[in-house]
C-alpha positions in Angstrom: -40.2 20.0 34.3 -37.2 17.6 35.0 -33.6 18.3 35.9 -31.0 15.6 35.7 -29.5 14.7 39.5 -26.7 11.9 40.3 -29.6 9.3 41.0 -31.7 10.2 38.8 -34.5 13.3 37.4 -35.9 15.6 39.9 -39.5 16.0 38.8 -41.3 19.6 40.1 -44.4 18.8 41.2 -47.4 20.4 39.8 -49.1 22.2 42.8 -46.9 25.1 44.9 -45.2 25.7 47.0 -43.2 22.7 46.6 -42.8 20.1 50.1 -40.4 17.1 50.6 -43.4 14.8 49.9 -43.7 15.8 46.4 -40.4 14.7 45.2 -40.5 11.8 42.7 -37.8 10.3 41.3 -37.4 8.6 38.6 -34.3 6.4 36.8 -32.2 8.2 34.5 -32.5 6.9 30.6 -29.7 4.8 29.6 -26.9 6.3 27.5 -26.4 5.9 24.1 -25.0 2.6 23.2 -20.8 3.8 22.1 -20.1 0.1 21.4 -19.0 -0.2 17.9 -20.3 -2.8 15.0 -19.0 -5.7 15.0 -16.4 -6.4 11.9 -18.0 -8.1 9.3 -16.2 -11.9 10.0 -14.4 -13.3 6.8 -15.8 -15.6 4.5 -15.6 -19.1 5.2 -12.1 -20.8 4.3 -12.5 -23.3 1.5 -9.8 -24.8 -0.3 -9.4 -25.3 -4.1 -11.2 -28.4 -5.6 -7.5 -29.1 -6.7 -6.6 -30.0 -3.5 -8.9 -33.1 -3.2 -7.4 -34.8 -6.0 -8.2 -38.8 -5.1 -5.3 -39.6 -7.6 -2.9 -37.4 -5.4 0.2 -39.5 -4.1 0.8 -37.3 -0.8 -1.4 -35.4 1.9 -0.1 -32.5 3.4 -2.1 -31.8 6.5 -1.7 -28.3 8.4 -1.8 -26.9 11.5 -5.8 -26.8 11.5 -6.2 -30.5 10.7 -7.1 -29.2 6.7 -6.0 -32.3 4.0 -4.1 -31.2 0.6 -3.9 -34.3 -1.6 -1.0 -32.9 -3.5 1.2 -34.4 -6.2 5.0 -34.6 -5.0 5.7 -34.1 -8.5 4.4 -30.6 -8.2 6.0 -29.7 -5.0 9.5 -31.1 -6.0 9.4 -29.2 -9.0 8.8 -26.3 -7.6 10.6 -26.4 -3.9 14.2 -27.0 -3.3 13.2 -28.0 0.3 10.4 -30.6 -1.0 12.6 -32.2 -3.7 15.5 -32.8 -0.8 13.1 -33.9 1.3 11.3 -36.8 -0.9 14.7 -37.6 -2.1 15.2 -39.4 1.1 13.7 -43.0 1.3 10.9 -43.3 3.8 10.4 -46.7 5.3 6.9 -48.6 4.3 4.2 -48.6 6.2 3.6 -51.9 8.1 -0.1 -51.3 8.2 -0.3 -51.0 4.6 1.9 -53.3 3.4 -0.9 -55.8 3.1 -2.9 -53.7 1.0 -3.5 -53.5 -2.6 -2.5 -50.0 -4.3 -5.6 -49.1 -5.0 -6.7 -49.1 -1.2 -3.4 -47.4 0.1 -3.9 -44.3 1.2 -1.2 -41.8 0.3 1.3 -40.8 2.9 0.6 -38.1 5.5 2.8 -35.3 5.9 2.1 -32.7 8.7 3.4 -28.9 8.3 3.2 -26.2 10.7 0.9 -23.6 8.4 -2.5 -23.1 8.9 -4.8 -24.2 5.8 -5.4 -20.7 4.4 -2.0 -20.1 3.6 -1.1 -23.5 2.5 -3.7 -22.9 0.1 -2.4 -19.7 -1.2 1.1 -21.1 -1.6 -0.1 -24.2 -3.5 -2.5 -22.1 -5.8 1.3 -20.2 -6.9 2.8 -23.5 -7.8 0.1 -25.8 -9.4 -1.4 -25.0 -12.8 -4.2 -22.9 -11.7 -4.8 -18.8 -11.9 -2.8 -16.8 -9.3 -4.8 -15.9 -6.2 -5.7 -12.1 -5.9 -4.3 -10.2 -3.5 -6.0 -7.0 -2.4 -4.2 -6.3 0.5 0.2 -6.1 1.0 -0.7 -7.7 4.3 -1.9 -10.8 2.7 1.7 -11.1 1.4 4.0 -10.6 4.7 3.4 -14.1 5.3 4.0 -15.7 1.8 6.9 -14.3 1.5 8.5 -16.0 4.4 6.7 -19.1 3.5 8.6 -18.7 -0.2 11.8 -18.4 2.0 11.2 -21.1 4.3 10.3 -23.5 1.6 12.7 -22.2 -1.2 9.9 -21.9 -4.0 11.4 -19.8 -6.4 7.7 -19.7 -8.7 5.8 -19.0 -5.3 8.4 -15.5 -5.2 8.0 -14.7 -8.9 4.2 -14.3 -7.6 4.4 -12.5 -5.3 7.0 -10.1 -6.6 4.8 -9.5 -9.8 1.7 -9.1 -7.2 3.5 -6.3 -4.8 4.1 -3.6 -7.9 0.7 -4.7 -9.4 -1.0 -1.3 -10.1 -4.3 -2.8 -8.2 -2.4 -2.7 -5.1 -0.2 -0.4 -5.5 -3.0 2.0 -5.1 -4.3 0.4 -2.0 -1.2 0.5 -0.7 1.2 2.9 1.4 4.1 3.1 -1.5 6.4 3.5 1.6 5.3 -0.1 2.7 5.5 -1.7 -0.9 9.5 -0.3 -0.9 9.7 -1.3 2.9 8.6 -5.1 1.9 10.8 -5.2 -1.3 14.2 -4.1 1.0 13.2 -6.6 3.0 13.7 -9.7 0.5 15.9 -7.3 -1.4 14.0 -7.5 -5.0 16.3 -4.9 -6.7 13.8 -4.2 -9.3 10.7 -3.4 -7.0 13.0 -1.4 -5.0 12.8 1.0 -8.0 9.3 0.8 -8.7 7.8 1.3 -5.3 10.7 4.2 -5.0 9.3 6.0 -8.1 6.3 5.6 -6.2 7.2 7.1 -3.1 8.1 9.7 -5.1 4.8 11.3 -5.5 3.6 11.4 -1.9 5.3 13.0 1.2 8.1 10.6 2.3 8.3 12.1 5.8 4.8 12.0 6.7 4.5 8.6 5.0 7.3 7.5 7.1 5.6 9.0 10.5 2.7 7.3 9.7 4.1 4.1 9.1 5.9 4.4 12.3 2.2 5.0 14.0 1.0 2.0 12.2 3.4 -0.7 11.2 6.3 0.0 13.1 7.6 -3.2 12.8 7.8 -2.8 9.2 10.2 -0.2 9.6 12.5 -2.5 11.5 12.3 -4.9 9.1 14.9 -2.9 6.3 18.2 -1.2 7.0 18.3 2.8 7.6 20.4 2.6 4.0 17.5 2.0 2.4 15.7 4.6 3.3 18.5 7.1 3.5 18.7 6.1 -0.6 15.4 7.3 -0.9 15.5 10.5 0.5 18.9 11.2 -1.6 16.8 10.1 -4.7 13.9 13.0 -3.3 16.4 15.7 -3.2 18.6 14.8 -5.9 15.4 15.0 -8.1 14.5 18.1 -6.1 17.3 20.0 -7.1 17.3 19.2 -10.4 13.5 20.1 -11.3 14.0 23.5 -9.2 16.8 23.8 -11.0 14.3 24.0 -14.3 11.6 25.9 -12.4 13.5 29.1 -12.0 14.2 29.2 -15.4 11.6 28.9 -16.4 10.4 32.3 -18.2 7.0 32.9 -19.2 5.9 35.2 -22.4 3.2 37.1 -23.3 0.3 40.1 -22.2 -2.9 39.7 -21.1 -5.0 41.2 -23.8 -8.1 41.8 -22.2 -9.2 45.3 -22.1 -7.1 47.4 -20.2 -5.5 44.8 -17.7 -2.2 44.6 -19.7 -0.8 42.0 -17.4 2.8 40.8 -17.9 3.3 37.2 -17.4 6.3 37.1 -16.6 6.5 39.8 -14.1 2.7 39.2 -12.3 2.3 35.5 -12.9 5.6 33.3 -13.4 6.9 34.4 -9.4 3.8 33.0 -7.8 3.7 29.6 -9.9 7.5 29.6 -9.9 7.3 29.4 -5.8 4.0 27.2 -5.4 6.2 24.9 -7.7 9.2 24.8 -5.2 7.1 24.3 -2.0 4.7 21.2 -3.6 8.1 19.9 -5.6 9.9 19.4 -2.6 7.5 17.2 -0.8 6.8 15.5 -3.8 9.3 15.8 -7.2 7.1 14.8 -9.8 4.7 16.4 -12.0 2.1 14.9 -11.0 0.6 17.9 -8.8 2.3 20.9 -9.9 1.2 21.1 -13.8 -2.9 20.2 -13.4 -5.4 22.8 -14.2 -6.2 23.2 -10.2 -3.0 23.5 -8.9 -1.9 26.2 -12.2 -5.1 28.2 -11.6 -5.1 28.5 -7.5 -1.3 29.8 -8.3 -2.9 33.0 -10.9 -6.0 33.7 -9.3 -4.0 34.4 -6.2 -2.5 37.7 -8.1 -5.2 37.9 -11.4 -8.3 38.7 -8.8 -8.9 42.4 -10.9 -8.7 40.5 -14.2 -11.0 37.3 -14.5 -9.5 36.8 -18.1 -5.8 36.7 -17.2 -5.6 33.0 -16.4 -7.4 31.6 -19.3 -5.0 33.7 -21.7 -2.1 32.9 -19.2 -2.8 28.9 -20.0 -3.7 29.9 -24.0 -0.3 31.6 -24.3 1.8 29.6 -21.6 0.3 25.9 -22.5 3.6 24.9 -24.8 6.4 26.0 -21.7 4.2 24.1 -19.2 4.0 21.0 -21.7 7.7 20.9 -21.9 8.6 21.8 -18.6 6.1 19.1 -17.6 8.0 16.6 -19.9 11.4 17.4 -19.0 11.2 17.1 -15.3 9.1 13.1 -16.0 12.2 12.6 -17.6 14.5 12.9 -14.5 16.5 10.0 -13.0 14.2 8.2 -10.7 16.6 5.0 -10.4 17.0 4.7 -6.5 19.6 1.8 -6.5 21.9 4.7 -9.4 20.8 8.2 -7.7 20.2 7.0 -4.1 23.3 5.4 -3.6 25.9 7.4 -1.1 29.3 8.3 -2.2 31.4 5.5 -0.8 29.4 3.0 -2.7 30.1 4.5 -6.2 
C-alpha cells in the first residue's frame, strides 16, 4: 500500500517489521492537465471576388497590406467623406505618364482599417447581399467606421441589422438599447426598449457592468433612467388590472367545492405582481406553467381544480392577457421625465 508524501509515495514494504532500508520511493503521478482547449481560431479572411475587379479605377489598401479595387463611383455615391475627397484634383503620376491606359495601374489609396472590416463596409455599399451578422460585437466597429466616413447606406445596414430578430435573440436587449443611445437611432431606441422589457433590467444592467462596462459608459444615465420610468409606468398600470381582476366559478368536482375567486385568484393575483415587476409583459405571467405552479400551490387536495380553474377562467386570462400587450411601451413618450414634456 502507498500513501502520498511531499516527494513522492511512501511504498510499505512487504516483509515486517518495517526498517529504514525498505523505504522506496517513487515520483508522484502528474496532475491532471487544467489547461483549457484552445479556441477554435477564425476562418481564414477572404475578401469578396468584387473587390478584385481589374476594371476598378482606385485601390484602397488597408492597414494589413489587403488590395480593394474599388470603383470611386461607388464610394462617392455612397460617402460624403469619399465624394469631398475625389473632388479634389490629384496631380499625375510622373511614372505613369508614359504609359498607355490600358497599362496604368489605378491609383493607390491607403486607409487605416484592417481588411476585414473594409470588407464588411464595402459589402453595405456595393450591389451585393448584406453581410450577416451574428454577433452585436461585429457591429461596435462599423458603426464608427459609418461615422468616420459619413456613409449614410453603410448606417441604414446596420440599424436594420441591430433589431434584426436573429440577433436580437443572441443578444443582451440591454446592449442592443445601449448601442442605439449611442448613435441615437430614435426608432431602435424603442424597439430594443420593448425588449428590455421582458427580462430583468437590474440584473441585465449588473451584468452588463460585469461584462461590457464600457458599454455602459458609452450612453447618458438619461437613457437609462427612461427606461426604468417606462418599467414602472407599465408596472403600475398592469397591477393596476391585476387586482381587479375577479375570477368566477366553483370547482365541480366531487365534493371539493372550491371558490375561485376566494382559493385561487389571491395566489395568481400576487405571483402576477412579483414576476410583473421584474418584467411588465405578459410574456411569463399568462403560460400554462407559470398559471398552474400559482393553483397547485393552494389546489394540492383537489387534482381537478386547476383544469376546471383554466376551463372556466380561460376567457378573463385571454383578455387580461390582451389588455396589458396593449400598454404604452414607447420609451422616447412614457420614459421621458417631467421637465422634458
Amino acid at each position: 500500500m502507498s500513501y502520498p508524501t511531499r516527494t513522492g509515495y511512501y511504498m510499505r514494504p512487504t516483509s515486517s517489521p518495517p526498517t529504514p532500508t525498505n523505504f522506496t520511493f517513487s515520483a508522484l503521478p502528474p496532475p491532471p492537465s487544467s489547461r483549457t482547449p484552445h479556441p477554435i481560431p477564425k476562418p481564414p479572411f477572404s475578401k469578396h471576388p468584387a473587390f478584385d475587379n481589374p476594371d476598378a479605377d482606385l485601390i484602397l489598401r488597408t492597414a494589413d497590406k489587403v488590395p480593394f479595387r474599388v470603383f470611386r463611383r461607388i464610394l462617392i455615391e455612397s460617402s460624403d467623406i469619399f465624394r469631398d475627397l475625389f473632388s479634389i484634383p490629384s496631380p499625375p503620376s510622373s511614372s505613369t505618364t508614359s504609359l498607355s491606359p490600358a497599362q496604368q495601374e489605378p491609383p493607390v489609396l491607403d486607409i487605416p482599417e484592417p481588411a476585414r472590416l473594409m470588407n464588411d463596409f464595402l459589402l453595405c455599399v456595393y450591389p451585393l447581399p448584406n453581410p450577416r451578422y451574428t454577433s452585436i460585437d461585429e457591429l461596435f466597429p462599423l458603426f464608427d467606421l459609418a461615422r468616420k466616413y459619413a456613409s449614410q447606406p453603410v448606417l441604414d445596414v446596420l440599424r436594420a441589422a441591430l433589431v434584426s430578430p436573429e440577433l436580437m435573440r443572441k443578444t443582451v436587449p440591454l446592449r442592443v438599447y445601449a448601442l442605439a443611445c449611442k448613435e441615437d437611432l430614435e426608432q431602435e431606441k424603442r424597439t430594443a426598449a420593448a425588449a428590455c422589457l421582458e427580462a430583468d433590467i437590474d440584473k441585465a444592467a449588473l451584468y452588463m457592468e460585469a461584462l461590457w462596462p464600457e458599454e455602459l459608459r458609452d450612453w447618458s444615465a438619461l437613457d437609462l433612467t427612461r427606461l426604468v420610468r417606462l418599467r414602472d409606468t407599465r408596472f403600475e398600470l398592469a397591477a393596476e388590472l391585476v387586482r381587479g381582476l375577479e375570477g368566477k366559478g366553483v370547482c365541480p368536482v366531487g365534493s371539493c367545492r372550491h371558490d375561485f375567486q376566494a382559493d385561487y385568484f389571491p395566489e395568481f393575483q400576487e405571483a402576477a405582481l412579483l414576476e410583473l415587476r421584474k418584467c411588465p409583459t405578459s410574456k411569463v405571467v399568462f403560460t400554462h406553467t407559470f398559471v398552474t405552479s400559482c393553483l397547485n400551490k393552494t389546489a394540492a387536495s383537489c387534482f381537478g381544480c386547476a383544469r376546471e380553474y383554466l376551463a372556466s377562467s380561460g376567457t378573463i386570462l385571454s383578455h387580461l392577457k390582451r389588455r396589458i400587450d396593449m400598454l404604452p411601451d414607447n420609451v422616447l413618450e412614457v420614459g421621458r421625465m417631467p421637465a422634458e414634456r
